[in-house]
N, C-alpha and C positions, 0 to 999 in steps of 0.2 A: 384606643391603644396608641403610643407614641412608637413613633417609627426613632432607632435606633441609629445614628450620626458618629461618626467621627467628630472630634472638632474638623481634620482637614475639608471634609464630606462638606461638612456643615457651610465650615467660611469660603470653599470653592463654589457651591451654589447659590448665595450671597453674593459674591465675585460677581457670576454670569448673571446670575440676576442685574445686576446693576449696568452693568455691561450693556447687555440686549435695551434696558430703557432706554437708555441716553444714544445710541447706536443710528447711524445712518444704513441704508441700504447696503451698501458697499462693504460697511464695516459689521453688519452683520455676516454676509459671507463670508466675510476673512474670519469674524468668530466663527463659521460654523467649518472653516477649515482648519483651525487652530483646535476645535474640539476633537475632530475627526481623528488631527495627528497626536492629540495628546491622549485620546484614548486608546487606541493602537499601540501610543509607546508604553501605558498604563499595562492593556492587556498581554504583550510581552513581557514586561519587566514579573509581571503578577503569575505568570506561566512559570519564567524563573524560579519563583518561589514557590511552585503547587498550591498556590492561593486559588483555587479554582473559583470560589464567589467573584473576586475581586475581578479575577479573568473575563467571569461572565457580564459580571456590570459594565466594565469597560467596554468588552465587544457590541452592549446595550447600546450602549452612549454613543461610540462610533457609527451605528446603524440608524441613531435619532438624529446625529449630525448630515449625516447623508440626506436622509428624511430632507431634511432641512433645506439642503442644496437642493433638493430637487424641486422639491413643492416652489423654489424660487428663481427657478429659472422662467425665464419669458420665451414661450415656446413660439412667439413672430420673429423673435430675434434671429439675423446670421451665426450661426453655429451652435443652436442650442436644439439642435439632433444630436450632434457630437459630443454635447458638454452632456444631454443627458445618458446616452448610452457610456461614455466613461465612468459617470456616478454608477452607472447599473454593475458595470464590470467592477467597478471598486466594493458594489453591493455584497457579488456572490464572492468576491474572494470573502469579505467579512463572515459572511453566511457559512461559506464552505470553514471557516475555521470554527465554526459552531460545534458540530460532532468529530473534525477531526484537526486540531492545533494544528497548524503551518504558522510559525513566527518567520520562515524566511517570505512567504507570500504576502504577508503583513508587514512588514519591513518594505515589500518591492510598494505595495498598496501606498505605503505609507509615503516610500518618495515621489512617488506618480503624484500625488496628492498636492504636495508641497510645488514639484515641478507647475504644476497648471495652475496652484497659486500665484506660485511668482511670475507664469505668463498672462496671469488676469490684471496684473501690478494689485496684488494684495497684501504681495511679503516683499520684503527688501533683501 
């Protein structure tokens, strides 16, 4: 059975796919916080619209980006107590908009997100 794409669907996992190959350590992260915010802005934008699939793939994808951050953090490192329990609190806000939509707690998620990027020097 073929699974069912958008073209966007399509050439955006193509995109990351290609992305993550060629990718360093570093620049993994910063993709996997670029995912994180771009799913979140996905799954509000898609709330907007009562697009509930679209809502739920996104809030997916934001919780595989997390996945992501966490499995790669270096738990000998200085402050990756801290970097993993903010992933956790960025976890349950996502979780918690599962059975009941909060876009302004994904909104706050979403710039906490971006702030700790750009104090990792990820974002400019």
């Amino acid at each position: 059975m073929l699974v069912q794409q958008s073209p966007h669907d399509a050439y955006r996992r193509v995109d990351f796919d290609a992305r993550v190959a060629s990718a360093r350590p570093d620049q993994l992260v910063a993709l996997c916080f670029e995912q994180f915010d771009l799913a979140l802005g996905s799954a509000i934008a898609a709330d907007r619209r009562g697009d509930n699939a679209r809502r739920s793939a996104s809030l997916t994808r934001a919780l595989a980006a997390l996945a992501a951050l966490q499995l790669g953090v270096d738990r000998a490192a200085a402050g990756a107590d801290a970097l993993l329990q903010f992933y956790d609190g960025l976890r349950r806000s996502v979780l918690g908009s599962v059975p009941a939509f909060d876009p302004a707690t994904l909104a706050r998620a979403r710039r906490d997100a971006l702030d700790v990027a750009e104090a990792l020097g990820l974002r400019e």
